[in-house]
mmCIF file of the N, C-alpha and C atoms, coordinates in Angstrom:
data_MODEL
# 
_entry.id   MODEL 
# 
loop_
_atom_site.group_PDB 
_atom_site.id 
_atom_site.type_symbol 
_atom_site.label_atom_id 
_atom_site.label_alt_id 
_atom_site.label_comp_id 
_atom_site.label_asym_id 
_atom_site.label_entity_id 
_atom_site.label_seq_id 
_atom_site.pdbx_PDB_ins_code 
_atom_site.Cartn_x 
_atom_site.Cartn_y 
_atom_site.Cartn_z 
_atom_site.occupancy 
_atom_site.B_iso_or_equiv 
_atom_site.pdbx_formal_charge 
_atom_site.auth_seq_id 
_atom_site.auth_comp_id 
_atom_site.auth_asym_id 
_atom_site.auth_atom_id 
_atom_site.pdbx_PDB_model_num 
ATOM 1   N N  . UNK A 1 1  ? 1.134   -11.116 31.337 1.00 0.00 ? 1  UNK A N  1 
ATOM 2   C CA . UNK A 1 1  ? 0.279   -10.692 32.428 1.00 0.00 ? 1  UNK A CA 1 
ATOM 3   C C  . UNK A 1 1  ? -0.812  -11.743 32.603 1.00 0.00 ? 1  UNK A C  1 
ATOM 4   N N  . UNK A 1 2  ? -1.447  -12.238 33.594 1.00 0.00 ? 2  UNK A N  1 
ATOM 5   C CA . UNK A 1 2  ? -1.994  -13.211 34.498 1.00 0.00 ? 2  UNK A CA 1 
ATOM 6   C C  . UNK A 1 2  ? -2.831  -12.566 35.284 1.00 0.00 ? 2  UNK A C  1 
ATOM 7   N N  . UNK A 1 3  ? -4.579  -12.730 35.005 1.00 0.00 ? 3  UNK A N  1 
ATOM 8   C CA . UNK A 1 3  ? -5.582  -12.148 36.063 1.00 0.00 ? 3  UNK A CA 1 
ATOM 9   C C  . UNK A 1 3  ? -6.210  -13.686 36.756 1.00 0.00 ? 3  UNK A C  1 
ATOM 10  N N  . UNK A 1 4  ? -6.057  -13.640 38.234 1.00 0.00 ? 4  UNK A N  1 
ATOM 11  C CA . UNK A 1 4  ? -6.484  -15.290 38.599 1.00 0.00 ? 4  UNK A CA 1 
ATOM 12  C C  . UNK A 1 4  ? -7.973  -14.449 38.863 1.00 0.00 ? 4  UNK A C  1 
ATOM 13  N N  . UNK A 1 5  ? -8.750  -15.329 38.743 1.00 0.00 ? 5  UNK A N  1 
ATOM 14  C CA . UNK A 1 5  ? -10.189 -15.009 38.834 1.00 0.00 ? 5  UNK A CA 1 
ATOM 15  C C  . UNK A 1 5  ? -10.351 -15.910 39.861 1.00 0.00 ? 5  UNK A C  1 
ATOM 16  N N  . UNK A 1 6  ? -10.960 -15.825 40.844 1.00 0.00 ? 6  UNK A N  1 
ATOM 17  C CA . UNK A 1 6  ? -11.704 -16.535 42.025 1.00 0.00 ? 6  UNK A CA 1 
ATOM 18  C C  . UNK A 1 6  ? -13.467 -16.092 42.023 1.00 0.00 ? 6  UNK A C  1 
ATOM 19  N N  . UNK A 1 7  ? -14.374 -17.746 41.723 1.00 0.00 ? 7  UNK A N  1 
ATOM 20  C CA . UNK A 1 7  ? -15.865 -17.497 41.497 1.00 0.00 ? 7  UNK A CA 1 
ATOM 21  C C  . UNK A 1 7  ? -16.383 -18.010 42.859 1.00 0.00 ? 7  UNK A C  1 
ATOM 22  N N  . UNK A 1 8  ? -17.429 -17.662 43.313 1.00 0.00 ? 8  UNK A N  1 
ATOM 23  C CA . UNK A 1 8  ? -18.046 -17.668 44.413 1.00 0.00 ? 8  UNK A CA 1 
ATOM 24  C C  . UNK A 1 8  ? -19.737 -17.706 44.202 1.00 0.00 ? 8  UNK A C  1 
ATOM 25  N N  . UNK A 1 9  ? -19.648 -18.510 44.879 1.00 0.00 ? 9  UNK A N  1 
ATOM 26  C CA . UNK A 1 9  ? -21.681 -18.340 45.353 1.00 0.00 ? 9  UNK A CA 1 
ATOM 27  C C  . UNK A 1 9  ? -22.128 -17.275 46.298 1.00 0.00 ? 9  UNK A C  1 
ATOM 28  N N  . UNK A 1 10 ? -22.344 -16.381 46.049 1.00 0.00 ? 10 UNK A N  1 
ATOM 29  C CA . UNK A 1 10 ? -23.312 -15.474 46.878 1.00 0.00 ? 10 UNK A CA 1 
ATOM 30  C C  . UNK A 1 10 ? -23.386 -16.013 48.365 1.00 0.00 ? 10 UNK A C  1 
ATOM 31  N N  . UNK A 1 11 ? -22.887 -15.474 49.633 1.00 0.00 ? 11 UNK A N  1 
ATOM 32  C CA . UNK A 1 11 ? -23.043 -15.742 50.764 1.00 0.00 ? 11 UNK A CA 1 
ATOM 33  C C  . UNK A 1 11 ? -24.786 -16.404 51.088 1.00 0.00 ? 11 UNK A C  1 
ATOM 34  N N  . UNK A 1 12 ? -26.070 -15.721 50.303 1.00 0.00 ? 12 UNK A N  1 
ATOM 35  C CA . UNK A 1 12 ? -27.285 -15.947 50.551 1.00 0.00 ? 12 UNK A CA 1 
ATOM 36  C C  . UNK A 1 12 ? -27.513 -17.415 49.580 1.00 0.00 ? 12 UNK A C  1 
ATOM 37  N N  . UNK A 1 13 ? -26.850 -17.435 49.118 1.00 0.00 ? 13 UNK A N  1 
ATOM 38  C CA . UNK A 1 13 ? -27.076 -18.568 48.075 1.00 0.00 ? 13 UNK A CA 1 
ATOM 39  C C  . UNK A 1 13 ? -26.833 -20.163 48.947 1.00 0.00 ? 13 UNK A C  1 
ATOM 40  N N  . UNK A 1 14 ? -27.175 -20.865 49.051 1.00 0.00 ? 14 UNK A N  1 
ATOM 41  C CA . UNK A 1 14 ? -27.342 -22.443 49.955 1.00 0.00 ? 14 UNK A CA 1 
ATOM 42  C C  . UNK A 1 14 ? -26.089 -23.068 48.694 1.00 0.00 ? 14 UNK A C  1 
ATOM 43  N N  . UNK A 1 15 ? -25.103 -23.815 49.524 1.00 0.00 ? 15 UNK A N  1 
ATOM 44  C CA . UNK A 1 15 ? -23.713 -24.761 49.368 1.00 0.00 ? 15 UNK A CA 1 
ATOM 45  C C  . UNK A 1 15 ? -24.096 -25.633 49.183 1.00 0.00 ? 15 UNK A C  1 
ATOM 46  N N  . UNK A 1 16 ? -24.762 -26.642 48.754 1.00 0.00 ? 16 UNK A N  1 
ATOM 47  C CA . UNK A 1 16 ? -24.561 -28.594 49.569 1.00 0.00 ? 16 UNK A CA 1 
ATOM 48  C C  . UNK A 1 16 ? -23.390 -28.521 49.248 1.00 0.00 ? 16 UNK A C  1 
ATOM 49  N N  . UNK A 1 17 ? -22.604 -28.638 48.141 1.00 0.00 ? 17 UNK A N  1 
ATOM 50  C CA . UNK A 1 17 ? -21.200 -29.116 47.557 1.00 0.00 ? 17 UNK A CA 1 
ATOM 51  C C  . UNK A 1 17 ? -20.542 -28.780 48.836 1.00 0.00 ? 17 UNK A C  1 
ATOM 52  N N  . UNK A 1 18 ? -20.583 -27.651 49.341 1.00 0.00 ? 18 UNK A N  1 
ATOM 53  C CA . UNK A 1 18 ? -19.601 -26.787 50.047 1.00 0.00 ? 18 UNK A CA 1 
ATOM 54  C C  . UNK A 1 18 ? -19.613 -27.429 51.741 1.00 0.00 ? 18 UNK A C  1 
ATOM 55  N N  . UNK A 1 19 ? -21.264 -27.936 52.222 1.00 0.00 ? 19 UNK A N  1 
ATOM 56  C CA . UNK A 1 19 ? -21.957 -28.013 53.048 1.00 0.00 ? 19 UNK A CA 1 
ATOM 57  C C  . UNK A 1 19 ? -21.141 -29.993 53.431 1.00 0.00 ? 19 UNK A C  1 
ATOM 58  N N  . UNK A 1 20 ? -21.282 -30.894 52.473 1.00 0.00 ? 20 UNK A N  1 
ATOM 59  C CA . UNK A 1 20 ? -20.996 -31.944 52.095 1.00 0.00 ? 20 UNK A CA 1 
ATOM 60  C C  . UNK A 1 20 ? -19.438 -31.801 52.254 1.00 0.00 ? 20 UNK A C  1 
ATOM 61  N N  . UNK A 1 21 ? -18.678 -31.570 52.145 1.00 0.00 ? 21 UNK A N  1 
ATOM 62  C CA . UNK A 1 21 ? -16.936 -30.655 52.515 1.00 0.00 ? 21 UNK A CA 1 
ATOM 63  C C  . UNK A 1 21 ? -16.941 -31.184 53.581 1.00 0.00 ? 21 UNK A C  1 
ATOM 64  N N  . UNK A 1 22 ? -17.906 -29.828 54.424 1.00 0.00 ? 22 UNK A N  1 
ATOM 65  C CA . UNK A 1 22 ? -17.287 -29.505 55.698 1.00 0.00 ? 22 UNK A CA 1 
ATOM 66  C C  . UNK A 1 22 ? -18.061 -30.781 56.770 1.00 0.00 ? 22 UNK A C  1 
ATOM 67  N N  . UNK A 1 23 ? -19.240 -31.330 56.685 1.00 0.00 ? 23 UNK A N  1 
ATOM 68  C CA . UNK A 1 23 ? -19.446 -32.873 56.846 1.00 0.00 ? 23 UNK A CA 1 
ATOM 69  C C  . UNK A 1 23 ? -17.930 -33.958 56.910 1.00 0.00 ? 23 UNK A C  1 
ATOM 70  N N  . UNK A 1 24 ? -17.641 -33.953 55.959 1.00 0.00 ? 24 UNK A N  1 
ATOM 71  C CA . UNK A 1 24 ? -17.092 -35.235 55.700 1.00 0.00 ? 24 UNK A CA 1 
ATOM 72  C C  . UNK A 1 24 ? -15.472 -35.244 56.064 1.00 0.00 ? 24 UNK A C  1 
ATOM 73  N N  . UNK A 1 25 ? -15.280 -33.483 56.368 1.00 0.00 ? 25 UNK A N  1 
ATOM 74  C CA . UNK A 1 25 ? -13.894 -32.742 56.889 1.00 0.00 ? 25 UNK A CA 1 
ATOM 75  C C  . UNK A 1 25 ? -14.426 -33.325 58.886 1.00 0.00 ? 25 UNK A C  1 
ATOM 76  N N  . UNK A 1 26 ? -15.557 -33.040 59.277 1.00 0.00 ? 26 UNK A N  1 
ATOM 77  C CA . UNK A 1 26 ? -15.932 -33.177 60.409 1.00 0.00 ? 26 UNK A CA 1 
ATOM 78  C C  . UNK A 1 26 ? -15.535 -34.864 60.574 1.00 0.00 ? 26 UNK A C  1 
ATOM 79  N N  . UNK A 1 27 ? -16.086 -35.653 59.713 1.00 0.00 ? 27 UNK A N  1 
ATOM 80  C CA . UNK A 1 27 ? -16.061 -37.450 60.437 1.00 0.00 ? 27 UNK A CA 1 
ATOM 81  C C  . UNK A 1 27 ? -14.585 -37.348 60.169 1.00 0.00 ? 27 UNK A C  1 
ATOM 82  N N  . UNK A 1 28 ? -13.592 -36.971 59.612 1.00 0.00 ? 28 UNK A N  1 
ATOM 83  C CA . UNK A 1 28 ? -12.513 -37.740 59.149 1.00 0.00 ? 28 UNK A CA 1 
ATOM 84  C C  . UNK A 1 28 ? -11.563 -36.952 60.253 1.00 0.00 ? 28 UNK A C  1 
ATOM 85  N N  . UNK A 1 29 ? -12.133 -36.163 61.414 1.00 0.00 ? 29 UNK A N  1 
ATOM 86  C CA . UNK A 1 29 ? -11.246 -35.239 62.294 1.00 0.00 ? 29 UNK A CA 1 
ATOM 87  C C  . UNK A 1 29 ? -10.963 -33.601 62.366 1.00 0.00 ? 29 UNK A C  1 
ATOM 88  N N  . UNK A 1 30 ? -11.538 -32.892 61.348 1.00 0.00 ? 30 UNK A N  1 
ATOM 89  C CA . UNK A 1 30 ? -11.226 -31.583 61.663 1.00 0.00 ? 30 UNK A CA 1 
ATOM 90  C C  . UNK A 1 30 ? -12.375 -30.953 61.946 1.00 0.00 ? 30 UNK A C  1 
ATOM 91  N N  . UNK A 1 31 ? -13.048 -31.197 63.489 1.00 0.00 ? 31 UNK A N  1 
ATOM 92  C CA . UNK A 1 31 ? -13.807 -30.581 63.861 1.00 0.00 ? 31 UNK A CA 1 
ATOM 93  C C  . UNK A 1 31 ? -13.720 -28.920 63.828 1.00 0.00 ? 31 UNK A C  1 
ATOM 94  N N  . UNK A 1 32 ? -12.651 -28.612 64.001 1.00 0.00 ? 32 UNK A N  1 
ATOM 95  C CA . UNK A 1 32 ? -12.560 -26.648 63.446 1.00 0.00 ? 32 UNK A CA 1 
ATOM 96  C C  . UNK A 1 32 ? -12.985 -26.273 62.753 1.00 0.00 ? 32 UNK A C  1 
ATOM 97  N N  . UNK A 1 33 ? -13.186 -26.999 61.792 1.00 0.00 ? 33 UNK A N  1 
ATOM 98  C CA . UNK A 1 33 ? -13.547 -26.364 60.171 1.00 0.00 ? 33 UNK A CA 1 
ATOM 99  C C  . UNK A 1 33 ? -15.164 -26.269 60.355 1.00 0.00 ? 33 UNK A C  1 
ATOM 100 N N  . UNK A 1 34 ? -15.220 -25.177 60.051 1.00 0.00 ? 34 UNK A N  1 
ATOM 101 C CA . UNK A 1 34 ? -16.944 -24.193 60.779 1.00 0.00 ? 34 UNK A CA 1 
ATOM 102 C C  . UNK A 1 34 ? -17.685 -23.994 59.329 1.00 0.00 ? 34 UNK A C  1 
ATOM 103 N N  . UNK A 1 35 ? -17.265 -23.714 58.363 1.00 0.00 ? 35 UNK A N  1 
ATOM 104 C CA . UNK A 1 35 ? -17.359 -23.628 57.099 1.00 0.00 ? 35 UNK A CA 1 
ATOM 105 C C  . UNK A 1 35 ? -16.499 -23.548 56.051 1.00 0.00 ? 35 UNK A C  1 
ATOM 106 N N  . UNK A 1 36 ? -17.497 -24.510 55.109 1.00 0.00 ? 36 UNK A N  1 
ATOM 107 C CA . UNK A 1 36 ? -16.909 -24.745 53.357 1.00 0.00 ? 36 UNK A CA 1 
ATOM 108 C C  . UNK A 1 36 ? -17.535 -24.338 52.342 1.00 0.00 ? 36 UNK A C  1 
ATOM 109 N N  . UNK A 1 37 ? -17.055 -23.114 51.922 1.00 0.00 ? 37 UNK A N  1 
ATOM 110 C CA . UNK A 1 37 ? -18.039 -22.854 50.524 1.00 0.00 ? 37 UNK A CA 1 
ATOM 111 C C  . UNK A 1 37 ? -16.820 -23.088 49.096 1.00 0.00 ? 37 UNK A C  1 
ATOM 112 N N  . UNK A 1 38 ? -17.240 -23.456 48.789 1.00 0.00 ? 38 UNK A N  1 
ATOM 113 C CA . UNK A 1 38 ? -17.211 -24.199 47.285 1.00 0.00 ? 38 UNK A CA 1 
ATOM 114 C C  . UNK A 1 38 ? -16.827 -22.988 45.578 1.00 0.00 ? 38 UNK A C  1 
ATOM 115 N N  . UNK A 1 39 ? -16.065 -23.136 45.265 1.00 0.00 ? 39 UNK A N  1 
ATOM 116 C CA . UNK A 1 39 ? -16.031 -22.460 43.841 1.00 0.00 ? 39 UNK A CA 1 
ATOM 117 C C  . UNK A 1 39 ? -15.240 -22.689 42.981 1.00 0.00 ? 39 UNK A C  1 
ATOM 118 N N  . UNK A 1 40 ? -14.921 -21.843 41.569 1.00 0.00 ? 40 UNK A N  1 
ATOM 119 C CA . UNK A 1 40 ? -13.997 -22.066 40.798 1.00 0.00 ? 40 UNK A CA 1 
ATOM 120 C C  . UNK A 1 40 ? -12.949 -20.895 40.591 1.00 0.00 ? 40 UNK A C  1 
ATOM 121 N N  . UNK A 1 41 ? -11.827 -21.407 40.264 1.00 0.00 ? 41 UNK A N  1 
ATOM 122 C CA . UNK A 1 41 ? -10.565 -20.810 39.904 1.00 0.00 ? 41 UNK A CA 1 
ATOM 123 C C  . UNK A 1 41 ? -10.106 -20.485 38.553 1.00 0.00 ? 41 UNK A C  1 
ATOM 124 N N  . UNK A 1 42 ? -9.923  -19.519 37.842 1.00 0.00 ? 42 UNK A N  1 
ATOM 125 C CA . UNK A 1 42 ? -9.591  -19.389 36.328 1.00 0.00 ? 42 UNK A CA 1 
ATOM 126 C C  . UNK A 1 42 ? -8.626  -18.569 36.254 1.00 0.00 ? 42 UNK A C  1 
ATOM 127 N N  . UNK A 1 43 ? -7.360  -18.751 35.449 1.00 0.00 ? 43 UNK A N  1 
ATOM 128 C CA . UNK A 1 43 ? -6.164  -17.927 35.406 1.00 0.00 ? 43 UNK A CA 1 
ATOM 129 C C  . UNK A 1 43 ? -6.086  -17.258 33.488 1.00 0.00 ? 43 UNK A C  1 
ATOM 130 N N  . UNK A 1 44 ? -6.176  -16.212 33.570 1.00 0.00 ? 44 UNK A N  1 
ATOM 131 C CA . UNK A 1 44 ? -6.700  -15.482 32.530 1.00 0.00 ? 44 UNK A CA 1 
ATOM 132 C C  . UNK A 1 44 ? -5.481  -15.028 31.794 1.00 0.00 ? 44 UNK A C  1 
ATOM 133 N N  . UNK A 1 45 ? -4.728  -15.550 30.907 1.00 0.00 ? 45 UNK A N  1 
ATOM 134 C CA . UNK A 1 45 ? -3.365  -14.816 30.114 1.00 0.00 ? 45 UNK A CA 1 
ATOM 135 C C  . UNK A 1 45 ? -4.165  -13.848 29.428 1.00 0.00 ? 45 UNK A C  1 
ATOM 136 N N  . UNK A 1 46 ? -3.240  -12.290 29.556 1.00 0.00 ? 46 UNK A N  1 
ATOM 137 C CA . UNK A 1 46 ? -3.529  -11.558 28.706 1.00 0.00 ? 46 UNK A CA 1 
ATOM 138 C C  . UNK A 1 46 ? -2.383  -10.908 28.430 1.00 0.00 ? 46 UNK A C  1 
ATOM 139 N N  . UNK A 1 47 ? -2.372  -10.125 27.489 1.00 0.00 ? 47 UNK A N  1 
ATOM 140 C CA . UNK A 1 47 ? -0.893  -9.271  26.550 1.00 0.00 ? 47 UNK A CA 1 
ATOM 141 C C  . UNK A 1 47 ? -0.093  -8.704  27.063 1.00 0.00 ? 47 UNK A C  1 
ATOM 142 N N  . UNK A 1 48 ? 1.110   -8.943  27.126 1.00 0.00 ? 48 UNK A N  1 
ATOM 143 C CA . UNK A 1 48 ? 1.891   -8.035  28.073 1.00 0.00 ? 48 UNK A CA 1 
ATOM 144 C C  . UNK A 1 48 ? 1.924   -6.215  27.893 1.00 0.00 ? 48 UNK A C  1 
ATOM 145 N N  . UNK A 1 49 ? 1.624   -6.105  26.795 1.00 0.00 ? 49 UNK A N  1 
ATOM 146 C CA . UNK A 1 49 ? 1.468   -4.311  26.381 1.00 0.00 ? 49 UNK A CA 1 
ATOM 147 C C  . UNK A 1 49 ? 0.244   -3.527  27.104 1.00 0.00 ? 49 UNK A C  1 
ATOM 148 N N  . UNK A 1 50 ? -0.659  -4.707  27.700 1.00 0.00 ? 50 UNK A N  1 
ATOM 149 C CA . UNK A 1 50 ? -1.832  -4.216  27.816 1.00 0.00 ? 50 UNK A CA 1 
ATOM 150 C C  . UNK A 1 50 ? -2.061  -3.141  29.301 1.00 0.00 ? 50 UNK A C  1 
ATOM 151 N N  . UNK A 1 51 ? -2.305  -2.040  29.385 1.00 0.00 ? 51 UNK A N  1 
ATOM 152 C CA . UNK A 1 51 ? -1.942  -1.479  30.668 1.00 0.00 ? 51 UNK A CA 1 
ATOM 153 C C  . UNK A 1 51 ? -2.946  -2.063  31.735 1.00 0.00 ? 51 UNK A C  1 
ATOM 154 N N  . UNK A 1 52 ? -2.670  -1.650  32.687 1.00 0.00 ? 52 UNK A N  1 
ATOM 155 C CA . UNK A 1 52 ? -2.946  -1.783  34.437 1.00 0.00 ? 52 UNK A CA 1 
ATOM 156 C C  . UNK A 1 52 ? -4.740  -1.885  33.899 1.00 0.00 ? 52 UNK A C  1 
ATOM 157 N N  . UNK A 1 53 ? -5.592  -0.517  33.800 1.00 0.00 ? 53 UNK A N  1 
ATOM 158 C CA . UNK A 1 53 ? -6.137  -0.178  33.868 1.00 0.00 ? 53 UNK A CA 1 
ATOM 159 C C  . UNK A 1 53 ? -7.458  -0.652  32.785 1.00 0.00 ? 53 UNK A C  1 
ATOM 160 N N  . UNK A 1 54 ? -6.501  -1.099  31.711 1.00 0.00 ? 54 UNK A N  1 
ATOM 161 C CA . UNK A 1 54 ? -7.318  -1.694  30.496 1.00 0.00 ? 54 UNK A CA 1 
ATOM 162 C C  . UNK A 1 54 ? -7.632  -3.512  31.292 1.00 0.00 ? 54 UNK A C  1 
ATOM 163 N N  . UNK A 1 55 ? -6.147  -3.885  31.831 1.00 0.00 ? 55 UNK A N  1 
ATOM 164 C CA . UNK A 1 55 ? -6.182  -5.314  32.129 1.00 0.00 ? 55 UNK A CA 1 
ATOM 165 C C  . UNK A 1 55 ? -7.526  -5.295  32.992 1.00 0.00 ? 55 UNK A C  1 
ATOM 166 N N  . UNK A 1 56 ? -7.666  -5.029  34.059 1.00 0.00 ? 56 UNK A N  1 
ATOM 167 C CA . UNK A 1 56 ? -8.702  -4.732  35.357 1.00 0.00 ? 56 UNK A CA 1 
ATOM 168 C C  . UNK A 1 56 ? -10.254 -4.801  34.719 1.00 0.00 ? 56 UNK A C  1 
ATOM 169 N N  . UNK A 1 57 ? -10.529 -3.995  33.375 1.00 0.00 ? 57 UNK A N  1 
ATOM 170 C CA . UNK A 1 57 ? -11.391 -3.529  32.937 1.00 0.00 ? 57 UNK A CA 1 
ATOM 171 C C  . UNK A 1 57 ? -11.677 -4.854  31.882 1.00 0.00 ? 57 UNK A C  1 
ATOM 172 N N  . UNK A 1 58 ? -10.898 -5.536  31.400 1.00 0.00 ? 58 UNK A N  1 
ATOM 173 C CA . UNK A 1 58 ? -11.254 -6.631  30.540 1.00 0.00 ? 58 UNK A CA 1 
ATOM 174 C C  . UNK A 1 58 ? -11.447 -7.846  31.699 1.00 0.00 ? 58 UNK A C  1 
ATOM 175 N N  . UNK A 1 59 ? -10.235 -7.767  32.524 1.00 0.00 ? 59 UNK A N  1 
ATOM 176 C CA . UNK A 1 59 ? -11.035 -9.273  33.236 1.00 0.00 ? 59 UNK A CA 1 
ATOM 177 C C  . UNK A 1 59 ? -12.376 -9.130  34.375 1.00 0.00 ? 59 UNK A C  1 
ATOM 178 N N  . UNK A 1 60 ? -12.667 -7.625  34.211 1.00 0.00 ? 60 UNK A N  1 
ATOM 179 C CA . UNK A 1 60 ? -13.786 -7.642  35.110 1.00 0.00 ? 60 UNK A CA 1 
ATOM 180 C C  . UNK A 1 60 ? -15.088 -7.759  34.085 1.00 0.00 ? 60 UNK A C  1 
ATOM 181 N N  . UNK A 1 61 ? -15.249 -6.924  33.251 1.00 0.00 ? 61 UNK A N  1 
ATOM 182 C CA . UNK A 1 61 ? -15.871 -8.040  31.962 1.00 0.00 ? 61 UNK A CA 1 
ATOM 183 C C  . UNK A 1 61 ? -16.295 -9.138  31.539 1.00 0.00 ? 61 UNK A C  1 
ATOM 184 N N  . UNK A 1 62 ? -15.407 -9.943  31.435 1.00 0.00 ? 62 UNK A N  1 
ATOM 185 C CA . UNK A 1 62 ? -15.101 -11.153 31.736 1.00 0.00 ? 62 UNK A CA 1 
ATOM 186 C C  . UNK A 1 62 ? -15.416 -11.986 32.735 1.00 0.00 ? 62 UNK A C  1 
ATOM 187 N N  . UNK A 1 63 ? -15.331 -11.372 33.804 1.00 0.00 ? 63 UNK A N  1 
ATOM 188 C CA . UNK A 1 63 ? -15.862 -12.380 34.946 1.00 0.00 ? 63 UNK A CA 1 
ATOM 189 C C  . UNK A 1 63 ? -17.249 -12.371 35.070 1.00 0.00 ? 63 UNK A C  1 
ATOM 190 N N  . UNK A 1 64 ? -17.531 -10.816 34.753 1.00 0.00 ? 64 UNK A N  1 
ATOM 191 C CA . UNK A 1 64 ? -19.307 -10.319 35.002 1.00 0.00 ? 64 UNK A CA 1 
ATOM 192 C C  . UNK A 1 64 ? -19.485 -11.137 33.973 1.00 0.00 ? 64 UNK A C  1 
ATOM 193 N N  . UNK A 1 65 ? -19.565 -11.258 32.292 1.00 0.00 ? 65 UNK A N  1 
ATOM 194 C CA . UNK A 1 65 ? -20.142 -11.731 30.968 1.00 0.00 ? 65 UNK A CA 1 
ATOM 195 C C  . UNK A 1 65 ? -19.916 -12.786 31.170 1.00 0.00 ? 65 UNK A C  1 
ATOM 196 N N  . UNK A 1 66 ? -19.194 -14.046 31.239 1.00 0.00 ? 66 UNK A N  1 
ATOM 197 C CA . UNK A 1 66 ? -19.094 -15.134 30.874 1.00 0.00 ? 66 UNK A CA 1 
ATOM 198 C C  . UNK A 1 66 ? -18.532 -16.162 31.862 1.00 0.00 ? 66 UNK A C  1 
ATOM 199 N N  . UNK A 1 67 ? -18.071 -15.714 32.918 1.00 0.00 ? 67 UNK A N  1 
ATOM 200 C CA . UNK A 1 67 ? -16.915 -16.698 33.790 1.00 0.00 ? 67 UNK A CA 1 
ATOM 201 C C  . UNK A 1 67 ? -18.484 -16.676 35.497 1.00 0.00 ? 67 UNK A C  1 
ATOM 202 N N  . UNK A 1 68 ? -19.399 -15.881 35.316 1.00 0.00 ? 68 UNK A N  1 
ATOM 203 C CA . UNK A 1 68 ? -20.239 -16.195 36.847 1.00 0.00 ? 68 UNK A CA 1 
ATOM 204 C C  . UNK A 1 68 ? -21.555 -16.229 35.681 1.00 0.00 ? 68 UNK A C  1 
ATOM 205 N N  . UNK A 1 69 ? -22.555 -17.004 37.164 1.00 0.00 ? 69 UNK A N  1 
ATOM 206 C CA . UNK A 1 69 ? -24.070 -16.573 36.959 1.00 0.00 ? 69 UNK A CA 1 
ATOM 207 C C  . UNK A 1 69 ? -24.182 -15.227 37.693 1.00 0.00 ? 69 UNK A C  1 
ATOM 208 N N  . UNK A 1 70 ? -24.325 -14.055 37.494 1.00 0.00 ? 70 UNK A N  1 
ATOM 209 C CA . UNK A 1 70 ? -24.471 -13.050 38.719 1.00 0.00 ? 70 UNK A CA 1 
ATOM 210 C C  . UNK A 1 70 ? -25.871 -12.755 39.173 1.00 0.00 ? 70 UNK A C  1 
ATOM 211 N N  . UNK A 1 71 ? -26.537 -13.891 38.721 1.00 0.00 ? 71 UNK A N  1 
ATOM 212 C CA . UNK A 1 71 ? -27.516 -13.723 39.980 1.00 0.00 ? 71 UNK A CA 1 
ATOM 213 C C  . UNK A 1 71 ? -27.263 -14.962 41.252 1.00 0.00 ? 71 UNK A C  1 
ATOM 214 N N  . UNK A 1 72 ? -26.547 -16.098 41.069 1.00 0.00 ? 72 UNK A N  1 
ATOM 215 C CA . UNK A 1 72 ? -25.992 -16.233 42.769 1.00 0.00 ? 72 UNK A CA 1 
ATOM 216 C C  . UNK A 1 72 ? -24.167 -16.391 42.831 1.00 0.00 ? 72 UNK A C  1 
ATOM 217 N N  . UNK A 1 73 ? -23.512 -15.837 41.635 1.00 0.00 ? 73 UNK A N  1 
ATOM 218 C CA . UNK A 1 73 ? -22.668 -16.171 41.907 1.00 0.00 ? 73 UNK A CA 1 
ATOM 219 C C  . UNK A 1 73 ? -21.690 -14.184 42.004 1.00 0.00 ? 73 UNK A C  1 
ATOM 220 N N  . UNK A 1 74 ? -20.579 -14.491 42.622 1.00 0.00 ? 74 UNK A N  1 
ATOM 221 C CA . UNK A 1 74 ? -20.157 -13.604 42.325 1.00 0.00 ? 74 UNK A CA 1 
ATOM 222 C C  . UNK A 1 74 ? -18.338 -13.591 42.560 1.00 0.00 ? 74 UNK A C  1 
ATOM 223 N N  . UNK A 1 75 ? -17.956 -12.827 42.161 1.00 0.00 ? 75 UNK A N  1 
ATOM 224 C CA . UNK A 1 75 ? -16.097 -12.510 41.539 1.00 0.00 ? 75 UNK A CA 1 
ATOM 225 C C  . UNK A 1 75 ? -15.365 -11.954 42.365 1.00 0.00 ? 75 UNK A C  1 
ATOM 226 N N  . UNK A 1 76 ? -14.145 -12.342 42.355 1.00 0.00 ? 76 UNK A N  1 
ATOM 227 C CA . UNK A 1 76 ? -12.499 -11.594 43.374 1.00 0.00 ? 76 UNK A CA 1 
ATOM 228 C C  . UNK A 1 76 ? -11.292 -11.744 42.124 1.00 0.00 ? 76 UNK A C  1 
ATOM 229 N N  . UNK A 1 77 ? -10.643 -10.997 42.384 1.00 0.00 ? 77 UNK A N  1 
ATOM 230 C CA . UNK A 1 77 ? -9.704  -11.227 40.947 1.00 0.00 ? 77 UNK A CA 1 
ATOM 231 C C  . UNK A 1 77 ? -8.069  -10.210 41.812 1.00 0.00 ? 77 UNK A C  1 
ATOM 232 N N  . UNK A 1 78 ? -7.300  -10.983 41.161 1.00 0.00 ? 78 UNK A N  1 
ATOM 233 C CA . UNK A 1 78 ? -5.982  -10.538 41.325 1.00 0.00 ? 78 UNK A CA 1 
ATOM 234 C C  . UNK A 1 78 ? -5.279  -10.471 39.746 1.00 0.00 ? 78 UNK A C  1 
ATOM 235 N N  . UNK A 1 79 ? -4.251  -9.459  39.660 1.00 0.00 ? 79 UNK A N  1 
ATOM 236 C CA . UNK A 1 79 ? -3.707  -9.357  38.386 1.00 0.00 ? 79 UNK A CA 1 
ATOM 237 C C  . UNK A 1 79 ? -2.289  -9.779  38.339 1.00 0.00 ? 79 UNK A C  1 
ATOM 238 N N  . UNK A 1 80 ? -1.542  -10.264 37.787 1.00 0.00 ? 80 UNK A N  1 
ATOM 239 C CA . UNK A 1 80 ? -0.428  -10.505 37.955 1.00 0.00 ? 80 UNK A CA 1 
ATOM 240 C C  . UNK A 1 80 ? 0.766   -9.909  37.052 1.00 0.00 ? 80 UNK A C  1 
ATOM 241 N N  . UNK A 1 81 ? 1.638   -8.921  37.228 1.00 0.00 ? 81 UNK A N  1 
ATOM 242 C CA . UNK A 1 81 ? 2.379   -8.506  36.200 1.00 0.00 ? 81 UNK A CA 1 
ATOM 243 C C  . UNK A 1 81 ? 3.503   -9.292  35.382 1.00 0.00 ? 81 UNK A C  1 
# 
């Protein structure tokens, strides 16, 4: 079993990284692109015995304790069976 974690900056929270993207997406031709926000990706192996409900509850844990800042960052997560 496989929880992908997707980290995020707080919509109120200011990008450059993200801001600097969508700049440099603009000179090189893709004027469409309206916004770029910026984050990280983490793919979480855990036990295959482990149920639905326990999995959900450890990688949300996990994302809150150790994987964000949650004061500007914050979490999306998918589980994978």
């Amino acid at each position: 079993m496989k929880a992908h974690v997707y980290v995020t900056l707080k919509t109120s929270v200011l990008d450059p990284q993200g801001q600097t993207i969508q700049n440099a997406l603009r000179k090189i031709g893709f004027a469409d692109v309206t916004a770029v926000r910026q984050g990280k990706y983490f793919v979480v192996s855990l036990a295959d015995g482990l149920s639905g409900e326990a999995a959900r509850a450890q990688v949300e844990r996990i994302a809150r304790e150790v994987l964000t800042n949650p004061v500007i960052e914050e979490f999306t997560y998918r589980i994978e069976e």
